[in-house]
N, C-alpha and C positions, 0 to 999 in steps of 0.2 A: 685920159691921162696924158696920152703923148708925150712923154719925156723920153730924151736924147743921154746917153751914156758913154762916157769916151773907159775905152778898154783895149790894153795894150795897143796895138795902132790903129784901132779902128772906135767906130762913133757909130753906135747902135742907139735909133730909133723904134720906139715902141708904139704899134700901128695896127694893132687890132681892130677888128669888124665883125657887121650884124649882117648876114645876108640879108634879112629881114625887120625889122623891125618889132622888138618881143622877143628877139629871138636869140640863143646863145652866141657867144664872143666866142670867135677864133684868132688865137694868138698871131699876130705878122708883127716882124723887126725886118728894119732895113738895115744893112750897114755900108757903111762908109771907110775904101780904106787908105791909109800912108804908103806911098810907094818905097824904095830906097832911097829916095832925094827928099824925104821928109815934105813931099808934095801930095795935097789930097787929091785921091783921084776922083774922076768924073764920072766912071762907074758905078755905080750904087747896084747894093744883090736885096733883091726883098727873097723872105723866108716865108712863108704860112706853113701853120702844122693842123692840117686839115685832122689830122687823130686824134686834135683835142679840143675839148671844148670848156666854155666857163661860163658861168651864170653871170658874171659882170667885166666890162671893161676891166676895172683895175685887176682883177686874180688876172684876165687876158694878157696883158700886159707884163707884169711881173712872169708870169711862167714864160711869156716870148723873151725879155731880156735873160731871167738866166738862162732859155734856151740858146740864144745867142752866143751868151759867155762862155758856154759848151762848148759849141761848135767853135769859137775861137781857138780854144785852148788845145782843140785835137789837131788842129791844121799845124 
């Protein structure tokens, strides 16, 4: 799936993996954020949520972006 998601100032990437091949999807989003000068910064955070798993990329995915959205919202 890999799709990228701009939210409130940040730009979440959805970046799910197989350790293995066959094997269940672990949710990872990267994000990307706006500093105060409205300049992207060069830091990029990757997230994995090792506690969860999914039978397919795209549920992986989708549960790592609104995990993401989460974690935006409480900072």
């Amino acid at each position: 799936m890999k799709s990228s998601v701009s939210y409130k100032n940040c730009v979440i990437r959805s970046e799910s993996f197989q350790l293995e091949q066959s094997s269940s999807w672990i949710p990872r989003y990267t994000l990307m954020h706006r500093d105060a000068n409205h300049e992207w910064s060069g830091d990029r955070s990757h997230h994995d949520r090792l506690d969860k798993v999914f039978w397919t990329e795209k549920e992986a995915d989708e549960f790592a972006l609104q995990d993401a959205m989460e974690w935006i919202d409480r900072k």
